[in-house]
PDB file of the backbone (N, CA, C, O) and the ligand in Angstrom, with CONECT records:
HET     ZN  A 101       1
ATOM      1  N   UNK A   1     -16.537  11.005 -10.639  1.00  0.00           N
ATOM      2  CA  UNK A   1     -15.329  10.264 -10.992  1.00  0.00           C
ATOM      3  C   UNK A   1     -15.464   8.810 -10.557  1.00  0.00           C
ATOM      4  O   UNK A   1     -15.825   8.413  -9.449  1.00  0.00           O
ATOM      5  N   UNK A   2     -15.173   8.204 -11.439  1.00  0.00           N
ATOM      6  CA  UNK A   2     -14.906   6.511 -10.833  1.00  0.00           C
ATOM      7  C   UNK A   2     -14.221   5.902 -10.514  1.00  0.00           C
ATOM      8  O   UNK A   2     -13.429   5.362 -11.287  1.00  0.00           O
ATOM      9  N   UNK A   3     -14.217   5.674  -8.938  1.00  0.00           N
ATOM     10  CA  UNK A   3     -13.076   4.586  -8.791  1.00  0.00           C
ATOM     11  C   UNK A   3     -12.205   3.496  -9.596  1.00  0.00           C
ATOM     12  O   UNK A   3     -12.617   3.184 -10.713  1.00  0.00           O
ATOM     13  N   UNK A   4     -11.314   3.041  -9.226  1.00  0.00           N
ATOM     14  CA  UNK A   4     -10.911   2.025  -9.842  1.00  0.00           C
ATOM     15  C   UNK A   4     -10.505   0.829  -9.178  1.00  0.00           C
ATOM     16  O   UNK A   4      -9.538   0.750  -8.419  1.00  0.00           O
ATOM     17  N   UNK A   5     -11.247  -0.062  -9.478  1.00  0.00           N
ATOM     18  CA  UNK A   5     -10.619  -1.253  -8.445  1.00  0.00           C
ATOM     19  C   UNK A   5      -9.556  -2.093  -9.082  1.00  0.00           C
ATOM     20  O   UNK A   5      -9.475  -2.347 -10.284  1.00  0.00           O
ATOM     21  N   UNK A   6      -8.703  -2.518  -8.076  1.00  0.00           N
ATOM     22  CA  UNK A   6      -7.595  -2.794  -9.041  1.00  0.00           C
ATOM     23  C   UNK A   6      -7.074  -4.078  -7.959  1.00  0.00           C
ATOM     24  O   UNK A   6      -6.874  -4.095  -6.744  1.00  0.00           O
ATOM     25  N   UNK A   7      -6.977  -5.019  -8.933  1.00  0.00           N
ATOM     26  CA  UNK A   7      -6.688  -6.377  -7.954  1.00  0.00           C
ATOM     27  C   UNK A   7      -5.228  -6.715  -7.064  1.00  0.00           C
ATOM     28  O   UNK A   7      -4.954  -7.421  -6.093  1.00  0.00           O
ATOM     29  N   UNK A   8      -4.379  -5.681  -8.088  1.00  0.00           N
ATOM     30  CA  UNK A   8      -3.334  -6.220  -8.006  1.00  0.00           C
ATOM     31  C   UNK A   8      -2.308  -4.433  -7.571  1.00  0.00           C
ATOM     32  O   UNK A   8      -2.391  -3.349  -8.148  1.00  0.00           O
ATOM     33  N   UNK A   9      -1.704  -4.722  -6.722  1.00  0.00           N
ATOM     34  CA  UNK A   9      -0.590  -3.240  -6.656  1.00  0.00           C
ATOM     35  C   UNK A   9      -0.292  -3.128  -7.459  1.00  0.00           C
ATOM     36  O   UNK A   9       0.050  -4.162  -8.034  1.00  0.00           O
ATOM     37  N   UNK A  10      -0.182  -2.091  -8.058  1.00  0.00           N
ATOM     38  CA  UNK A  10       0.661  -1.410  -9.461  1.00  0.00           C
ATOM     39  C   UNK A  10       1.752  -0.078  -9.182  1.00  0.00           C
ATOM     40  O   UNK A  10       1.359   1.078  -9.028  1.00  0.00           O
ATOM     41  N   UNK A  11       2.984  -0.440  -9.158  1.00  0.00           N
ATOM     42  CA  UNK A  11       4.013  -0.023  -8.993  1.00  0.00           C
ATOM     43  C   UNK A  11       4.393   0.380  -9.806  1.00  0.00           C
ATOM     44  O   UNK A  11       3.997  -0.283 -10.765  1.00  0.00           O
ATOM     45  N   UNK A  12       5.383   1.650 -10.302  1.00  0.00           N
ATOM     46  CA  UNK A  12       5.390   2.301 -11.621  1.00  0.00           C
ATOM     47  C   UNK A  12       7.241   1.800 -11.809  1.00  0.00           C
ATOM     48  O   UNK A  12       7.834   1.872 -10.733  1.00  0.00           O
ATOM     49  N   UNK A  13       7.870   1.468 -12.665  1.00  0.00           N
ATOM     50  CA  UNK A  13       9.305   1.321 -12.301  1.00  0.00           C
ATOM     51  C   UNK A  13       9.714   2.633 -12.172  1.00  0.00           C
ATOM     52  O   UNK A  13       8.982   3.406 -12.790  1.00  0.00           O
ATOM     53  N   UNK A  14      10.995   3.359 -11.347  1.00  0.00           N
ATOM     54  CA  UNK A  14      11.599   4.936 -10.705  1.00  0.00           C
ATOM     55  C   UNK A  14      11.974   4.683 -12.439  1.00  0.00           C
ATOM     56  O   UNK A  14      11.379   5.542 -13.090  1.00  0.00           O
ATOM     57  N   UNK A  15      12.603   3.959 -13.130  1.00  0.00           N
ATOM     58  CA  UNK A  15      13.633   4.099 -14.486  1.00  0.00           C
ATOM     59  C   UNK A  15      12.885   4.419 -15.768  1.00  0.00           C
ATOM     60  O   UNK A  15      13.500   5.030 -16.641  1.00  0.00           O
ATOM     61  N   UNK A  16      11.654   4.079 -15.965  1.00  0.00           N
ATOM     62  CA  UNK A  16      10.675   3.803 -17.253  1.00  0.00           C
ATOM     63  C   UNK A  16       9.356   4.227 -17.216  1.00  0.00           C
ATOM     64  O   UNK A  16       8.544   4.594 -18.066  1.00  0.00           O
ATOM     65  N   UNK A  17       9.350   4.061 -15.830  1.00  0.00           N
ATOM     66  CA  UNK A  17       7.469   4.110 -15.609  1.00  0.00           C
ATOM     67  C   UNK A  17       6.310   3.070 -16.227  1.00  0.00           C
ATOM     68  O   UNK A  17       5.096   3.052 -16.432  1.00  0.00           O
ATOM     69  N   UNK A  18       7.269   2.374 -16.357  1.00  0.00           N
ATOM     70  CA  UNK A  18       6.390   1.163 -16.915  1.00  0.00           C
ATOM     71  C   UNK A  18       5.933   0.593 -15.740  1.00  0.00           C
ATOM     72  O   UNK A  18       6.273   1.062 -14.654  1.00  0.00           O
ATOM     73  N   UNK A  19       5.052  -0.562 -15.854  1.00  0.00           N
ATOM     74  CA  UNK A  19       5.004  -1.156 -14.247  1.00  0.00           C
ATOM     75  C   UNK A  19       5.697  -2.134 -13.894  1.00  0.00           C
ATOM     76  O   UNK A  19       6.516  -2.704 -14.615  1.00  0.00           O
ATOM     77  N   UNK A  20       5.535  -2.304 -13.203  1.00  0.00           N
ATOM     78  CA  UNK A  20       6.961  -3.278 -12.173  1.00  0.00           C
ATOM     79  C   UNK A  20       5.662  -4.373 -11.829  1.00  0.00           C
ATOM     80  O   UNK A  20       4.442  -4.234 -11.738  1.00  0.00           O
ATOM     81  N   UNK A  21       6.682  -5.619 -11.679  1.00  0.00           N
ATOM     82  CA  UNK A  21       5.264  -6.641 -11.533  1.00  0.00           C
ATOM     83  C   UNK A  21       6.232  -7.225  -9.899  1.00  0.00           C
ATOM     84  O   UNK A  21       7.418  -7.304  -9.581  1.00  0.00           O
ATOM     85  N   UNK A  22       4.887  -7.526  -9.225  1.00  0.00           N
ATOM     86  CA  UNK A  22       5.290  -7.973  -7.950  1.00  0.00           C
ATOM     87  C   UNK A  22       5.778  -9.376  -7.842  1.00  0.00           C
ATOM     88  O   UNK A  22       4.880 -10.218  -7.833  1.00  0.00           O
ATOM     89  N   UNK A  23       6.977  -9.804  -7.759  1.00  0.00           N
ATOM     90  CA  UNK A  23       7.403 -11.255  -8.041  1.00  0.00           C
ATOM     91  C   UNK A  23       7.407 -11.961  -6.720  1.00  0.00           C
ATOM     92  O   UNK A  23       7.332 -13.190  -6.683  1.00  0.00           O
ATOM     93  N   UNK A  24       7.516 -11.036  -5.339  1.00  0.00           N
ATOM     94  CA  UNK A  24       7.196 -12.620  -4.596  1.00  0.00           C
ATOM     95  C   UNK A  24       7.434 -11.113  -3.503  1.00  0.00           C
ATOM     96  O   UNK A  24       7.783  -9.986  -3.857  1.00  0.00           O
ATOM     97  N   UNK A  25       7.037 -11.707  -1.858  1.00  0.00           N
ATOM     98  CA  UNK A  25       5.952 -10.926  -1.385  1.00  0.00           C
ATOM     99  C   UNK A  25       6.270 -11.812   0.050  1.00  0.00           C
ATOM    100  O   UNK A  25       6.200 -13.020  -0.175  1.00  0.00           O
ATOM    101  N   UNK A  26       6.573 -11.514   1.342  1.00  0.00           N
ATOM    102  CA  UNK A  26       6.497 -11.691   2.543  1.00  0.00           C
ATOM    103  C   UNK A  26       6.347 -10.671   3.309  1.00  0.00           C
ATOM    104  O   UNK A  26       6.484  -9.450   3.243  1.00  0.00           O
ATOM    105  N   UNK A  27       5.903 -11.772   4.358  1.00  0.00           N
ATOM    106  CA  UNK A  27       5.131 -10.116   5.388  1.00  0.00           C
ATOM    107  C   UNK A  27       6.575 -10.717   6.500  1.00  0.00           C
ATOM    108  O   UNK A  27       6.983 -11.879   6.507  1.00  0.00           O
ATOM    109  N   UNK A  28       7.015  -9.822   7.171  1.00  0.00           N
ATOM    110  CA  UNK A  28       7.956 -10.422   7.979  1.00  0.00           C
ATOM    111  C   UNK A  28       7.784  -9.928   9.625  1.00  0.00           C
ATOM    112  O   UNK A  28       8.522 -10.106  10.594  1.00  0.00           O
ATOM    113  N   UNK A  29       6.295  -9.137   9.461  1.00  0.00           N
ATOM    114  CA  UNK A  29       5.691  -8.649  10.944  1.00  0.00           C
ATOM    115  C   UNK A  29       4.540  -8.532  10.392  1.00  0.00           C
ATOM    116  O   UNK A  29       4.493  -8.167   9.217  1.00  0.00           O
ATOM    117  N   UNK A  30       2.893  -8.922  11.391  1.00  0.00           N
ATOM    118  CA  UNK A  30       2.077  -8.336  10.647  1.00  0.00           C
ATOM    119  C   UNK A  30       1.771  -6.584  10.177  1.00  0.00           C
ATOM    120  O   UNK A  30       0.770  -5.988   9.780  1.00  0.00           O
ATOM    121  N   UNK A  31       2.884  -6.263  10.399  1.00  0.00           N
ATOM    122  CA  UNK A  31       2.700  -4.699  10.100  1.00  0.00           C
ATOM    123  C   UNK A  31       3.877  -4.783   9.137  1.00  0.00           C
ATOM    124  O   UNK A  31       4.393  -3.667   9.183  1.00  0.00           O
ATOM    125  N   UNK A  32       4.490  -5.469   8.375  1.00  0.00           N
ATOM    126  CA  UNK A  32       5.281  -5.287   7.492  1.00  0.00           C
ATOM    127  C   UNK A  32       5.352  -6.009   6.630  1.00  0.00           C
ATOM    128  O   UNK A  32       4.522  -6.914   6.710  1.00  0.00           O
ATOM    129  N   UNK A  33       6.102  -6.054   5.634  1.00  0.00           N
ATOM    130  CA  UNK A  33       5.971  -6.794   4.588  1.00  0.00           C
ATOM    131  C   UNK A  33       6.864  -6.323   3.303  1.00  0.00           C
ATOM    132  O   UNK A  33       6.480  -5.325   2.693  1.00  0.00           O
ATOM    133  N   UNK A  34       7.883  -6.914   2.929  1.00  0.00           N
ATOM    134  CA  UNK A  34       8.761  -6.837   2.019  1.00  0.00           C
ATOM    135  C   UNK A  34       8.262  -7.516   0.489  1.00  0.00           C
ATOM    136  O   UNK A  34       7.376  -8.369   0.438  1.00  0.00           O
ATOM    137  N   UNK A  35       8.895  -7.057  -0.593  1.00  0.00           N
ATOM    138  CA  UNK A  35       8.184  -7.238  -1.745  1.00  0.00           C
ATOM    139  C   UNK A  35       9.242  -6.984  -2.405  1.00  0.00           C
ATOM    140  O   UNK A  35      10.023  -6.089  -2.081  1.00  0.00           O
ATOM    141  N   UNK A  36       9.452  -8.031  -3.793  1.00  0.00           N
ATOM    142  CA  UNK A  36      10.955  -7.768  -5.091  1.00  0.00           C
ATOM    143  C   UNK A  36      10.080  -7.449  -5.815  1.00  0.00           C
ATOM    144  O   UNK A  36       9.114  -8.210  -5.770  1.00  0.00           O
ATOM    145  N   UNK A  37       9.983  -6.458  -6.621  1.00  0.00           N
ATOM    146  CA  UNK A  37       9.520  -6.150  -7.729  1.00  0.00           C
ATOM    147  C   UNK A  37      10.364  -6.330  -9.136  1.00  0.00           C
ATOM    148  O   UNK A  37      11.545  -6.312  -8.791  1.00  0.00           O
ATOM    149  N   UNK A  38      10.297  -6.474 -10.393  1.00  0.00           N
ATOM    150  CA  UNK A  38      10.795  -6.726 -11.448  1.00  0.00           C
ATOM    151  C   UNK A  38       9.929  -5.579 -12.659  1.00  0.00           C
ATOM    152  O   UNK A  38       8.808  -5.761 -13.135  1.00  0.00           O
ATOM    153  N   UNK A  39      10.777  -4.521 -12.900  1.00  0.00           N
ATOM    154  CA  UNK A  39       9.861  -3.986 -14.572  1.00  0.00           C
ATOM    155  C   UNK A  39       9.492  -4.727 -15.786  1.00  0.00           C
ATOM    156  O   UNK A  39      10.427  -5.452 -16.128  1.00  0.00           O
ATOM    157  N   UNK A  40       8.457  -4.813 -16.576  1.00  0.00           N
ATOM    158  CA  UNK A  40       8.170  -5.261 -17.003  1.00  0.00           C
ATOM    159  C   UNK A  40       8.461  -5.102 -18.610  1.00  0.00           C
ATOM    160  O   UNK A  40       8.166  -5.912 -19.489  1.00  0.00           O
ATOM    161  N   UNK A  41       9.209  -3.667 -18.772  1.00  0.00           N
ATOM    162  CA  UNK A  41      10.054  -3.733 -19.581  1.00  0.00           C
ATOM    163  C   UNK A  41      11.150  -4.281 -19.963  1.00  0.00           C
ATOM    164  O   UNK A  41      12.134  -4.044 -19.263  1.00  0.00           O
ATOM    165  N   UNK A  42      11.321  -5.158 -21.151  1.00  0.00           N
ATOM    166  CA  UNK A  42      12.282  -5.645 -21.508  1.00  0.00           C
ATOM    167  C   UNK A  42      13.543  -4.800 -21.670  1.00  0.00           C
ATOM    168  O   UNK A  42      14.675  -5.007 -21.234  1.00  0.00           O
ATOM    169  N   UNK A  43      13.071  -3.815 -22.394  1.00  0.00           N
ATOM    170  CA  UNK A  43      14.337  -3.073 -22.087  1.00  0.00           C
ATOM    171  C   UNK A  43      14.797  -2.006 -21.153  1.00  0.00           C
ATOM    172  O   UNK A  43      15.181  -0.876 -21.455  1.00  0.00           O
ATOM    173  N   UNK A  44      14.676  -2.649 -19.737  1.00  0.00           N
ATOM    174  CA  UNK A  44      14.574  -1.734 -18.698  1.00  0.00           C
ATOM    175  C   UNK A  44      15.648  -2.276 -18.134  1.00  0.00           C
ATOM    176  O   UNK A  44      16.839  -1.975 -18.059  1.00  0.00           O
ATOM    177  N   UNK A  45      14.522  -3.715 -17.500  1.00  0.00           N
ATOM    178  CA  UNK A  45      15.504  -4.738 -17.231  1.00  0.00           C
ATOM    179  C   UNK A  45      15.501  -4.238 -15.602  1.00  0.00           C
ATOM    180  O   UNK A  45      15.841  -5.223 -14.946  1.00  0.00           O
ATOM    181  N   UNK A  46      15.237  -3.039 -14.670  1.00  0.00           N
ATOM    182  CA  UNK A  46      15.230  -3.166 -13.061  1.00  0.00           C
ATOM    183  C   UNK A  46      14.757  -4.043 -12.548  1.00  0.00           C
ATOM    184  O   UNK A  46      13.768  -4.627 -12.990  1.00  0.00           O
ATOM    185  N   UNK A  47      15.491  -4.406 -11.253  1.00  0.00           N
ATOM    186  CA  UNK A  47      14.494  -5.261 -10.327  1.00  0.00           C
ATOM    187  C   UNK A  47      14.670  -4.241  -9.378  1.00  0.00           C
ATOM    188  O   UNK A  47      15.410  -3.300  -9.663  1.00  0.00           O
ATOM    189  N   UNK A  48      13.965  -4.298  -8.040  1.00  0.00           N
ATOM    190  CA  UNK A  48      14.553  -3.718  -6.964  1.00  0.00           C
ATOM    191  C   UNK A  48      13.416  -3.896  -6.175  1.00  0.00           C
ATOM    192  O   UNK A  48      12.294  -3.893  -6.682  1.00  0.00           O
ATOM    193  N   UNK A  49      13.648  -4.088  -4.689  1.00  0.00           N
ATOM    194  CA  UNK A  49      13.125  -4.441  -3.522  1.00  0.00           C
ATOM    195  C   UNK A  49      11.601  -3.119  -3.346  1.00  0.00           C
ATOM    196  O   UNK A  49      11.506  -2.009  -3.870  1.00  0.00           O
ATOM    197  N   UNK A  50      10.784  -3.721  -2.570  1.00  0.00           N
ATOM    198  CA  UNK A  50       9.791  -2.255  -2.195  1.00  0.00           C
ATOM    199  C   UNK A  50       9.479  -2.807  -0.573  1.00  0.00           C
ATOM    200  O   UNK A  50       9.552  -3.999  -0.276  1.00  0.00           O
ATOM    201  N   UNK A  51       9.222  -2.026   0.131  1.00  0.00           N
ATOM    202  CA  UNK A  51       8.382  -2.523   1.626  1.00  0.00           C
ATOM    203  C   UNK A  51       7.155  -1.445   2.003  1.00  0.00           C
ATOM    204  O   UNK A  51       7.095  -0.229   1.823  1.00  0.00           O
ATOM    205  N   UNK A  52       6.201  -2.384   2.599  1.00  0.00           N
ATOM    206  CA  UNK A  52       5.075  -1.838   2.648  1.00  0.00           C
ATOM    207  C   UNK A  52       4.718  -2.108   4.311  1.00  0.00           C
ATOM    208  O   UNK A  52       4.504  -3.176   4.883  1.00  0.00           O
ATOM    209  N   UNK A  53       4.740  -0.749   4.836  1.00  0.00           N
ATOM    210  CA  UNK A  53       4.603  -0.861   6.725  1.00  0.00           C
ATOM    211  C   UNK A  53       3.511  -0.419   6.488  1.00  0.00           C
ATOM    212  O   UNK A  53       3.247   0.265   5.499  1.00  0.00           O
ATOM    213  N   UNK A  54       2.586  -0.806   7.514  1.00  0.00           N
ATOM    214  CA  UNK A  54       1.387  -0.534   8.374  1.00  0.00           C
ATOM    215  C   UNK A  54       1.172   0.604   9.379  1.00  0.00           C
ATOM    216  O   UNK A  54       1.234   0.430  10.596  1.00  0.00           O
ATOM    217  N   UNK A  55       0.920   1.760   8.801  1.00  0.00           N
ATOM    218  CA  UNK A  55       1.602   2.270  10.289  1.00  0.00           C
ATOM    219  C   UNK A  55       0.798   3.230  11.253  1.00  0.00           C
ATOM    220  O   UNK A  55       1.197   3.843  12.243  1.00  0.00           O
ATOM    221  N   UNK A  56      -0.657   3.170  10.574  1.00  0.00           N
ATOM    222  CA  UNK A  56      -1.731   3.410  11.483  1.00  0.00           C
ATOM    223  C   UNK A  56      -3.067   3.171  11.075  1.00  0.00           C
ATOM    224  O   UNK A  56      -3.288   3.486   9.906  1.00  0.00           O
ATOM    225  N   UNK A  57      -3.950   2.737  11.668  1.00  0.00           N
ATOM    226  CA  UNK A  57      -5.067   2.676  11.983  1.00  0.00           C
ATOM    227  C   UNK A  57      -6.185   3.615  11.825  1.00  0.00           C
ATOM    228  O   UNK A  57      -5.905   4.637  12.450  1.00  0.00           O
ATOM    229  N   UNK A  58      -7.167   3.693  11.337  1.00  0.00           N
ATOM    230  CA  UNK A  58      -8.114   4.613  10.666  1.00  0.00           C
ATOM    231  C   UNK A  58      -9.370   3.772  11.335  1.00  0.00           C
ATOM    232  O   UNK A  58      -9.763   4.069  12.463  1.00  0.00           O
ATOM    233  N   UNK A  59      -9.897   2.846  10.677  1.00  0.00           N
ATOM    234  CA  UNK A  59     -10.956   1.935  11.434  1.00  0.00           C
ATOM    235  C   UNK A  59     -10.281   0.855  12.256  1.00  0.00           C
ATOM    236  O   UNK A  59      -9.435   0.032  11.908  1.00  0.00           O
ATOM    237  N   UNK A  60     -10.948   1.087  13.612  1.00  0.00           N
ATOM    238  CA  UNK A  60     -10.097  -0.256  14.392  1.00  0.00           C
ATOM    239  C   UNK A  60     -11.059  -1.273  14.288  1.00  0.00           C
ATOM    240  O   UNK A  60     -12.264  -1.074  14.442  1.00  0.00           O
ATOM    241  N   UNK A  61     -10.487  -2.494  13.998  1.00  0.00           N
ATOM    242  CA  UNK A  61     -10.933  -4.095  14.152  1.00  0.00           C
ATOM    243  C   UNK A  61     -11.882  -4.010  14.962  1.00  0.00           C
ATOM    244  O   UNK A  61     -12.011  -3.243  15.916  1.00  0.00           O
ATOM    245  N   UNK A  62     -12.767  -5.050  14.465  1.00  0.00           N
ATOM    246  CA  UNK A  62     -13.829  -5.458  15.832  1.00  0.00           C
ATOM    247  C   UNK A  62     -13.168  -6.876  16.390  1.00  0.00           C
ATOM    248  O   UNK A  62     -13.594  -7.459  17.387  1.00  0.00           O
ATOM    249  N   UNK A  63     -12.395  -7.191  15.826  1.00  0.00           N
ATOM    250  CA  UNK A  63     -11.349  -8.496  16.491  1.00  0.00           C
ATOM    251  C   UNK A  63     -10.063  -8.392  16.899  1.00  0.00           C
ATOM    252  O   UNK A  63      -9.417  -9.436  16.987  1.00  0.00           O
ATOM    253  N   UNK A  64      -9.619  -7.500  17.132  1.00  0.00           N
ATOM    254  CA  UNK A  64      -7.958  -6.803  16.779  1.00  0.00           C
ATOM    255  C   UNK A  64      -6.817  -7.797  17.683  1.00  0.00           C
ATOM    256  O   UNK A  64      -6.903  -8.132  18.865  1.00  0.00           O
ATOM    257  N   UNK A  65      -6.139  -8.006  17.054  1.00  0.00           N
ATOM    258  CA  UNK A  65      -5.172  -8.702  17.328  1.00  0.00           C
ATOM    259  C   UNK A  65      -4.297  -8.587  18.645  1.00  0.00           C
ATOM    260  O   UNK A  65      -3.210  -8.177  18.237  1.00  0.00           O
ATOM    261  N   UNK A  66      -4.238  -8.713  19.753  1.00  0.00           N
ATOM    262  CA  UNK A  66      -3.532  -8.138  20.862  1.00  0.00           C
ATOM    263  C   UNK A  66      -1.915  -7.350  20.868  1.00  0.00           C
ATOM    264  O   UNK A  66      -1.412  -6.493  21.594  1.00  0.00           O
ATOM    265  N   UNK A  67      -1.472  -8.055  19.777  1.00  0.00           N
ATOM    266  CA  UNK A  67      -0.287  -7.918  19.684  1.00  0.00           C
ATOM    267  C   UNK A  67       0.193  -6.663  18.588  1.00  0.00           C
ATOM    268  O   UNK A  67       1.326  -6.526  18.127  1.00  0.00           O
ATOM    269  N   UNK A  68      -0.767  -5.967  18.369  1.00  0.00           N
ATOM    270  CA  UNK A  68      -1.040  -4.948  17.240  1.00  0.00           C
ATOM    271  C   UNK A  68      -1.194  -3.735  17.581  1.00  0.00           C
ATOM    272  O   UNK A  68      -2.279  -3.155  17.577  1.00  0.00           O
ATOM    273  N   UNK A  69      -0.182  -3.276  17.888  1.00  0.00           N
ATOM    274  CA  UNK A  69      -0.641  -1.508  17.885  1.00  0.00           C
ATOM    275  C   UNK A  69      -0.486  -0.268  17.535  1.00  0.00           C
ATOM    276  O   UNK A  69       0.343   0.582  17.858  1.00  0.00           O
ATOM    277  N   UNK A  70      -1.478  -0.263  16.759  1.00  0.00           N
ATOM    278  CA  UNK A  70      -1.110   1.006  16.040  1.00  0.00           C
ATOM    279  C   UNK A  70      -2.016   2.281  16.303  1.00  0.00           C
ATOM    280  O   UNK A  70      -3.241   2.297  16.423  1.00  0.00           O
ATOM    281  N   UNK A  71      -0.833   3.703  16.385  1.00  0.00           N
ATOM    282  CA  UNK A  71      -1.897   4.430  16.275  1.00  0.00           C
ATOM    283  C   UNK A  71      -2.620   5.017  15.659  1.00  0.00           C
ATOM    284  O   UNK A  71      -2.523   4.936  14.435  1.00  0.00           O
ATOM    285  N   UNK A  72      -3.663   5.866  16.266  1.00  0.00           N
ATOM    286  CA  UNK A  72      -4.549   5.856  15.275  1.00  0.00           C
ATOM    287  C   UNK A  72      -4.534   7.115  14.855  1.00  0.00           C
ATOM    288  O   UNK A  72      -4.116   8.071  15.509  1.00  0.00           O
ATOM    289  N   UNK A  73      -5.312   7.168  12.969  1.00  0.00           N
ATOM    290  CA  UNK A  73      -4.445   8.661  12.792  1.00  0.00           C
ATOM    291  C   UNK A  73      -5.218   9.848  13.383  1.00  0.00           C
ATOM    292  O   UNK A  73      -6.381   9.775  13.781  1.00  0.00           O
ATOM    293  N   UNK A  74      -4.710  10.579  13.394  1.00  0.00           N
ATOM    294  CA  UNK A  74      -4.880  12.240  13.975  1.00  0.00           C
ATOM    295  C   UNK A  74      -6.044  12.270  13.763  1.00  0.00           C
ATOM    296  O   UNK A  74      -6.383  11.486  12.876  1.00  0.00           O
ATOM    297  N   UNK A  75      -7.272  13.171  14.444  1.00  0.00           N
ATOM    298  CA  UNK A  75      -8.216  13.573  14.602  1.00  0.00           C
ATOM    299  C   UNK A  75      -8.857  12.466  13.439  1.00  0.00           C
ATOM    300  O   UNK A  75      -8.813  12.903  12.289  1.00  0.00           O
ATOM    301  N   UNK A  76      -9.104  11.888  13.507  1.00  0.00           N
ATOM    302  CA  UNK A  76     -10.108  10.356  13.096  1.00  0.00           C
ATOM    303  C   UNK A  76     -11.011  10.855  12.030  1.00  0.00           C
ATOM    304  O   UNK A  76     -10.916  11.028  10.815  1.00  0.00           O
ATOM    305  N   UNK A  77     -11.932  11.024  12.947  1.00  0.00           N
ATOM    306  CA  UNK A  77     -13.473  11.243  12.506  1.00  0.00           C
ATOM    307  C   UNK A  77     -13.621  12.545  11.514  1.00  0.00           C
ATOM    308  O   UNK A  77     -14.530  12.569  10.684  1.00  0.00           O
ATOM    309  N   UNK A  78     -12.722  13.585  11.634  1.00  0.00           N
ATOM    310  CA  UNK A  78     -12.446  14.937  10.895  1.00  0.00           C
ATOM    311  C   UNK A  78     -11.904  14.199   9.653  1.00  0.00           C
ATOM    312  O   UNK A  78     -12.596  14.260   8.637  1.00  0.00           O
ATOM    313  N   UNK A  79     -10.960  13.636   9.624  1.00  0.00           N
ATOM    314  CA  UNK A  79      -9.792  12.772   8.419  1.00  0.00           C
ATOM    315  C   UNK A  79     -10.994  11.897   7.809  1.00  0.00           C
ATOM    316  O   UNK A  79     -11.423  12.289   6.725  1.00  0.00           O
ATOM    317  N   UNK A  80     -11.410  11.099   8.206  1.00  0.00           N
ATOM    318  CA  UNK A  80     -12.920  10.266   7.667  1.00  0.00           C
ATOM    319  C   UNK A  80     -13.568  10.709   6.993  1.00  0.00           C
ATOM    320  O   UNK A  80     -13.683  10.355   5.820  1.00  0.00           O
ATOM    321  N   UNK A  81     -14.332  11.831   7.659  1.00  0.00           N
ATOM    322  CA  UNK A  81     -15.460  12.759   7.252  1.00  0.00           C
ATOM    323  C   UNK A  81     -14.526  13.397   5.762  1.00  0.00           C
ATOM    324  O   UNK A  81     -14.719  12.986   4.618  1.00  0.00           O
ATOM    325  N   UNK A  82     -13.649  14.333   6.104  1.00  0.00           N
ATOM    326  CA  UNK A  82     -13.680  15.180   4.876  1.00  0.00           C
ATOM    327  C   UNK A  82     -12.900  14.128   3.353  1.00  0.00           C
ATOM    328  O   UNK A  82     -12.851  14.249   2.129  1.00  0.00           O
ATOM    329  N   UNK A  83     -12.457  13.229   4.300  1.00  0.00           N
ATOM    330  CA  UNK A  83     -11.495  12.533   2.739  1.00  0.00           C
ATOM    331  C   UNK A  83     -12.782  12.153   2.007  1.00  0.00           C
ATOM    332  O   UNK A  83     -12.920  12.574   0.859  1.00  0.00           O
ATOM    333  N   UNK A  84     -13.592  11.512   2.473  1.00  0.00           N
ATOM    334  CA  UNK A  84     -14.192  11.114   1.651  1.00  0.00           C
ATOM    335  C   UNK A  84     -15.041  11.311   0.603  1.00  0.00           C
ATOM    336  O   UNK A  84     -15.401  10.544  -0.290  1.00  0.00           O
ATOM    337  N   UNK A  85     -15.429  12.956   0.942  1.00  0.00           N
ATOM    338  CA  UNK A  85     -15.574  14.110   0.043  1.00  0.00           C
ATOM    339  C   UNK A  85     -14.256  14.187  -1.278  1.00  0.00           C
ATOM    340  O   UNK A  85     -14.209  13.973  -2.489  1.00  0.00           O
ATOM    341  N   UNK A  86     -13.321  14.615  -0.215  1.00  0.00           N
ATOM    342  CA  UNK A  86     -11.850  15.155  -1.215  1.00  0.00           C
ATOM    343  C   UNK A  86     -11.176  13.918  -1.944  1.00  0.00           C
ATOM    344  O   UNK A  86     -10.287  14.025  -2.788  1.00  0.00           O
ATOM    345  N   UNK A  87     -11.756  12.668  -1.471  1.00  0.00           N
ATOM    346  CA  UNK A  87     -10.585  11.190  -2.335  1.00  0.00           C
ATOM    347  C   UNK A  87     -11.287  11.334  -4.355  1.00  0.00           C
ATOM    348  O   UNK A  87     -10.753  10.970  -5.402  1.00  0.00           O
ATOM    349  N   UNK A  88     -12.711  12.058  -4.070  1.00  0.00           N
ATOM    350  CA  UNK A  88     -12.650  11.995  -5.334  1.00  0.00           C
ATOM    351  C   UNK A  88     -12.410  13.376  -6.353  1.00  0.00           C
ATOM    352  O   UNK A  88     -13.095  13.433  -7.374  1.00  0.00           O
ATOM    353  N   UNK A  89     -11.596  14.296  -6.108  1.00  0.00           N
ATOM    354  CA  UNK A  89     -11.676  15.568  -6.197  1.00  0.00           C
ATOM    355  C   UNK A  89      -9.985  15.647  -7.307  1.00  0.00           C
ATOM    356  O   UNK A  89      -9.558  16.730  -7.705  1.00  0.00           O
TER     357      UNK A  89
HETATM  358 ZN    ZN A 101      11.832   0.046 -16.057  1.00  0.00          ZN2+
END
């Protein structure tokens, strides 16, 4: 199976399923970050807010920020090991 790289978040609108385009975007902690989204259907017409938290750690930084802490998820190296088998499944 092939990945897909994708430059940009793609948000589906809850109303249409069309996609919602990201119109403007602040982080307001570095572990957070608020986002307005807008559908891109004309005749949809939603806007509505999305937020995107940070809320653990998988590979830690080799520079990590002092002020940053997150934990890290559950059994690590088990979660590592097998996703990366199962992410393409
Ligand atoms: Zn819509």
């Amino acid at each position: 199976m092939s990945i897909q790289h994708q430059n940009r978040h793609r948000i589906p609108c809850p109303h249409c399923g069309e996609t919602a385009r990201i119109r403007k975007s602040q982080g307001l902690t570095p572990l957070y970050r608020d986002a307005i989204v807008e559908c891109r259907n004309e005749n949809c017409g939603w806007r509505g807010k999305v937020s995107i938290e940070i809320t653990h750690t998988i590979t830690p930084s080799d520079i990590p920020n002092p002020t940053v802490r997150l934990p890290l998820v559950p059994r690590l190296r088990d979660l590592a090991l097998s996703q990366t088998t199962i992410a393409s499944a």
